[in-house]
C-alpha positions in Angstrom: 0.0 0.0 0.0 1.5 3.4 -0.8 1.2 6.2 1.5 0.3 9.7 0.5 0.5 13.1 1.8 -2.6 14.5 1.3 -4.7 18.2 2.1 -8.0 17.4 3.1 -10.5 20.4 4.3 -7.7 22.1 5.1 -6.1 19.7 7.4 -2.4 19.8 5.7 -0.2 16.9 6.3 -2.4 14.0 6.7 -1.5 10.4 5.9 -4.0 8.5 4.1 -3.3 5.0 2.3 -3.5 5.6 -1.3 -6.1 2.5 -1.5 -8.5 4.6 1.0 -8.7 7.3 -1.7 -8.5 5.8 -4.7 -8.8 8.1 -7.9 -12.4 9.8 -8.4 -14.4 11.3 -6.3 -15.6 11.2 -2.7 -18.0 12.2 -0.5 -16.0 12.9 2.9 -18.7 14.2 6.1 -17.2 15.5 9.3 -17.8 15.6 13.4 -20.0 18.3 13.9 -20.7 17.7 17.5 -24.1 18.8 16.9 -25.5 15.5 15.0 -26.2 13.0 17.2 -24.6 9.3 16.2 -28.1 7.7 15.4 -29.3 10.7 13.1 -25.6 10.6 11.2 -26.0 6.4 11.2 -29.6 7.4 9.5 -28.4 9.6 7.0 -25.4 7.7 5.5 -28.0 4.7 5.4 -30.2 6.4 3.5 -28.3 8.8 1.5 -25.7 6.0 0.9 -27.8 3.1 0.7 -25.4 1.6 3.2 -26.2 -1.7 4.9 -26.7 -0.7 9.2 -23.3 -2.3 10.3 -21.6 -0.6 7.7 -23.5 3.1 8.7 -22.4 2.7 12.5 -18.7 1.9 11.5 -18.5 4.6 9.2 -19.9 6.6 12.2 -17.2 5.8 14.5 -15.0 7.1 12.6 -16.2 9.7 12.3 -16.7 10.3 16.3 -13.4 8.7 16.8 -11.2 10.7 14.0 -13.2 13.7 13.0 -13.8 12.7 9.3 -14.5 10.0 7.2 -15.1 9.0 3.4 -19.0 7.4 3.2 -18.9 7.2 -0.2 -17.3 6.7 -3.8 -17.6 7.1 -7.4 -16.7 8.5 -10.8 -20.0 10.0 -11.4 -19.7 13.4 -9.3 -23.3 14.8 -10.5 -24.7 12.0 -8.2 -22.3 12.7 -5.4 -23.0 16.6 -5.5 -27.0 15.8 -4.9 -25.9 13.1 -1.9 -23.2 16.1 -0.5 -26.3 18.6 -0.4 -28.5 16.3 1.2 -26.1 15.4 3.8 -25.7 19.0 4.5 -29.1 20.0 4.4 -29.4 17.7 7.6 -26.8 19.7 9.0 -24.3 16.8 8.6 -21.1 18.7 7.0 -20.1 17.1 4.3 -18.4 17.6 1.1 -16.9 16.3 -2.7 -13.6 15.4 -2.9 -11.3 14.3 -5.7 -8.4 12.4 -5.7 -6.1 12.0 -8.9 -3.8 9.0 -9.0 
């Protein structure tokens, strides 16, 4: 696995493992500490289509580290409509691309 330097919402200096972010795009939601863990579960289960156990796990990270990446794909037009319904639950979120 090849480890990358990468800026991510303006945290410089972060390692991620290349593999984490492969090339396209991303939708990448952050701790808020004002969404409650259930109502961020919800939304990446319903925006994502995420199975439950996958939702929660995704949700610890995000308690646990601050940020995480809920979902992926080539296709940003779709991702920019999930992005703005993540944040119009108040769950910040937004569209990242990484190039390989």
């Amino acid at each position: 696995m090849k480890d990358e330097m990468l800026e991510i919402a303006g945290m410089k200096n972060v390692f991620v493992d290349a593999d984490y972010f492969p090339q396209g795009y991303s939708i990448i939601i952050y701790n808020n500490d004002t969404s409650s863990f259930d109502d961020v579960a919800e939304a990446i289960q319903h925006i994502c289509g995420a199975e439950y156990k996958s939702a929660y796990l995704m949700t610890e990270s995000v308690d646990e580290y601050g940020y995480e990446v809920v979902h992926h794909s080539n296709d940003n037009t779709c991702l920019d409509i999930m992005v703005r319904q993540f944040n119009a639950r108040g769950i910040q979120s937004e569209l990242f691309y990484q190039e390989i």
